[in-house]
N, C-alpha and C positions, 0 to 999 in steps of 0.2 A: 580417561580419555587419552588417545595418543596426540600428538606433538600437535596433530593438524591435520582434519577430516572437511570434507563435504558434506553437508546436509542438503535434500531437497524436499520443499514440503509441497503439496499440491492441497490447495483448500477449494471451495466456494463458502459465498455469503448471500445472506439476503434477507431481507427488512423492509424497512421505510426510513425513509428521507428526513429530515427534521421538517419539511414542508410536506410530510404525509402520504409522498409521494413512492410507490413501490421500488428498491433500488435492490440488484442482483451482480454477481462479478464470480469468478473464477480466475485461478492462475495457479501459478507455482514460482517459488520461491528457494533462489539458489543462495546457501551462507555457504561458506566458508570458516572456518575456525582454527584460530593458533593460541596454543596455551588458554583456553576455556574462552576466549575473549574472538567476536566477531570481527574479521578482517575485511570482509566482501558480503557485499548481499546486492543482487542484481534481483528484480520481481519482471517477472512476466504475468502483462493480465490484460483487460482491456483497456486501455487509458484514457479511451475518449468515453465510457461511463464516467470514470473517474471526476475528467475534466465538466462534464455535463452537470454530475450534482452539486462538484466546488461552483461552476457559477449562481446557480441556484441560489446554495447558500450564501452568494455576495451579495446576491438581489434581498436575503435577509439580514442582512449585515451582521454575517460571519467576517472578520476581517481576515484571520486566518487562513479563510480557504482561496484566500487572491496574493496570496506571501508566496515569494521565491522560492523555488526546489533547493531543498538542502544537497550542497554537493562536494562537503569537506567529511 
């Protein structure tokens, strides 16, 4: 690997919910990398899916899914 590359991945997903409920998403995912080791990662996707099943999961007392965005 050289010094320090961009990767971008493009995925989708799709499933069920832990509440059995159908859940689907799409995006792409931009890293960055220096010396093998992730410097940046920005995700593009939809986030109000996102935000829909974390509350779901509160209402089953996931605690996890109502915790602060990691932003360090």
């Amino acid at each position: 690997m050289a010094l320090g590359c961009t990767v971008m991945v493009q995925w989708a997903n799709w499933g069920k919910a832990r509440d059995g409920q159908p859940y689907a998403n799409q995006g792409t995912h931009v890293v960055r990398l220096r010396w093998e080791r992730v410097i940046y990662l920005h995700e593009y996707l939809d986030s109000q899916r996102v935000a829909e099943v974390c509350r779901r999961l509160v209402e089953q007392g996931v605690s996890e899914a109502a915790a602060e965005p990691i932003t360090d």
